[in-house]
Structure formats: C-alpha cells, structure tokens
VMD Tcl script that draws the C-alpha trace (Angstrom):
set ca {
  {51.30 96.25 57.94}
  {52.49 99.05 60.64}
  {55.78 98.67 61.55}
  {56.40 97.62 65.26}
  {58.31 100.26 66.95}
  {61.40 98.73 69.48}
  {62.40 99.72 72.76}
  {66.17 99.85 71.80}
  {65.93 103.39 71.06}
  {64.56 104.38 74.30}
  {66.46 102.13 76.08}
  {69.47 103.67 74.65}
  {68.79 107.08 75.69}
  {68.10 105.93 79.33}
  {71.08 104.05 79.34}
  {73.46 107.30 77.70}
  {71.02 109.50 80.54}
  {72.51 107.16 83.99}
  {75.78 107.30 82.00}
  {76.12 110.81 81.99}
  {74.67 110.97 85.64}
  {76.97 108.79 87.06}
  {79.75 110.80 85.47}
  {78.76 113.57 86.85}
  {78.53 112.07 90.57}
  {81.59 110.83 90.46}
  {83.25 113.94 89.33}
  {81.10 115.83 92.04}
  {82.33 113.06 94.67}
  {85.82 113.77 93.35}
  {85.98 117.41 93.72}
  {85.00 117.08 97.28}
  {87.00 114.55 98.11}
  {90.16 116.65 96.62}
  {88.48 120.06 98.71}
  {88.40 117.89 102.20}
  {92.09 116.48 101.31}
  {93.50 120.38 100.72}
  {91.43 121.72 104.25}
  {92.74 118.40 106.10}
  {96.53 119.36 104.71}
  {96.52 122.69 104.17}
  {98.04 124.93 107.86}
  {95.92 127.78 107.90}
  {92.33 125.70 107.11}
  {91.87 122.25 108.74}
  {95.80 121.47 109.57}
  {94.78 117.60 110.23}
  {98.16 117.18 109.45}
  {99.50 118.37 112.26}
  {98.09 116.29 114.74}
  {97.45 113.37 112.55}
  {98.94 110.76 109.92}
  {97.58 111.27 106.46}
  {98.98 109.32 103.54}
  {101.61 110.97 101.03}
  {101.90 113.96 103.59}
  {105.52 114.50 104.11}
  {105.83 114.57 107.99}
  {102.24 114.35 109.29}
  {101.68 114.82 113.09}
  {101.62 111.68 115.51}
  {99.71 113.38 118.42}
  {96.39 112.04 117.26}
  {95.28 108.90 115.65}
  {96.22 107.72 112.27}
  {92.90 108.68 110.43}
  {93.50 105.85 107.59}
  {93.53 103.07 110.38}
  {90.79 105.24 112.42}
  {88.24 105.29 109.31}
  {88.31 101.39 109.02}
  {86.36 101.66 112.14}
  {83.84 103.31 110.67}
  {80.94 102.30 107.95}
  {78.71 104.53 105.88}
  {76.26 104.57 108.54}
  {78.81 106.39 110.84}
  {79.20 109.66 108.73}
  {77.24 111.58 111.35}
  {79.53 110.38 113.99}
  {82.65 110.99 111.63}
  {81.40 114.53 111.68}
  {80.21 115.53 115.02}
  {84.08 114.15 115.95}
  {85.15 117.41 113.76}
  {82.58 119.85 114.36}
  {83.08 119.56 118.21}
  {85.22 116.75 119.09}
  {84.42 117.44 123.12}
  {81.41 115.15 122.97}
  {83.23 112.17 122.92}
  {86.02 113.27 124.89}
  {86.07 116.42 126.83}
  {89.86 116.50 127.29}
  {90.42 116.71 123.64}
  {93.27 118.70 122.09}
  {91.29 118.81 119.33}
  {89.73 122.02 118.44}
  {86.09 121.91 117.65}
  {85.79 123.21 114.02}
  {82.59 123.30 113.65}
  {81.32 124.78 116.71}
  {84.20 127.48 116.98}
  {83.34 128.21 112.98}
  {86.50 127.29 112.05}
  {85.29 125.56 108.92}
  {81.90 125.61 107.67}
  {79.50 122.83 107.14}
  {80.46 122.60 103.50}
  {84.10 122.62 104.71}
  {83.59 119.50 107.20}
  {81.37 118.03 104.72}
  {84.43 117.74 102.34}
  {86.79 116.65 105.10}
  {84.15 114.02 105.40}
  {83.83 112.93 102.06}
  {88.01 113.14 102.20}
  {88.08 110.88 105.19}
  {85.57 108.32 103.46}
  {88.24 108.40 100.63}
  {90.95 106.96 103.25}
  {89.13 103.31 103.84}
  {90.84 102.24 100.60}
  {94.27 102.92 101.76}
  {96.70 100.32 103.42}
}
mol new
graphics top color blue
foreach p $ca { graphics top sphere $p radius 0.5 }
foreach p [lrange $ca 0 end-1] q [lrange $ca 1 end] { graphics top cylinder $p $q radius 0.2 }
display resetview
C-alpha cells in the first residue's frame, strides 16, 4: 500500500518561511524607526528637538507641538499628511517657523521617511 504523504512537512516550512519574514520586517521597521529617532534628535540633521517635545530627550523645545500628543491625531491612513507636514510644512500653515525639509533638501526622502516611521513609533507613548 503507498504511503500517504502529510502536509505537516510543508506546512512547517511555510510556517518557519513567515517566521523568518516577519523577523526580518520587524527588524527593518526597527532600524528605521531608530534612524528617524537619531535625525529627529540629533542638531545638525532634523533638530525636532529643538522646537518640539520628544520623550527621554533631556530638554526638548516647547515652541512647537508635543509630537507624542500630536501623532494620536493621526491614523495609518494619515502618513502622507504626517509627511508633507515635514517636507514643506507651509501648506498647512504659511506662517510656519518650521523649515520645510523636504523641499529645501534638508533631509532626503529616505531621511523623512524614517522620521515618519519614528513618529508612528510615538502613538504608544503616554
């Protein structure tokens, strides 16, 4: 009689396959969450700090709005918004002190991207 041959195999190696993906999103989600957190805080890229509160940032600025109670306004569906703010915040208000990063090249796209994913990071926070 031929022997039946199981799925459990298979289904292992799918399983161990979205395992290892998932890993690997979440350590690429990480590390770009960790580069938007050292351009936000760091004086001579984004210098968020200045201007704005950022958790565990000794003496963050007040002049703009504190960005952990400013993301809860936001959902996932608002990332474009979240970044046309920082690439040229004189859309929504052209009075801003804010300078526009994007469209003075400041930072690049990859750089807002990661203040982005940074910012995202934030909606946890109390």
């Amino acid at each position: 009689m031929p022997r039946k041959r199981g799925l459990s195999g298979g289904v292992f190696f799918v399983t161990i396959l979205m395992v290892v993906s998932l890993i690997g999103g979440f350590s690429y989600a990480s590390s770009k969450v960790e580069e938007g957190r050292k351009i936000a805080t760091t004086r001579k890229l984004g210098n968020c700090v200045s201007c704005h509160f950022l958790p565990n940032i000794e003496s963050p600025g007040n002049a703009g709005p504190n960005l952990v109670e400013s993301m809860k306004n936001y959902t996932e569906a608002d990332r474009d918004i979240v970044r046309q703010w920082i690439e040229d915040p004189r859309q929504f208000n052209p009075d801003t002190l804010m300078p526009p990063f994007g469209a003075n090249k400041i930072l690049t796209k990859e750089q807002i991207d990661a203040v982005v994913e940074y910012l995202y990071s934030l909606k946890g926070v109390k």
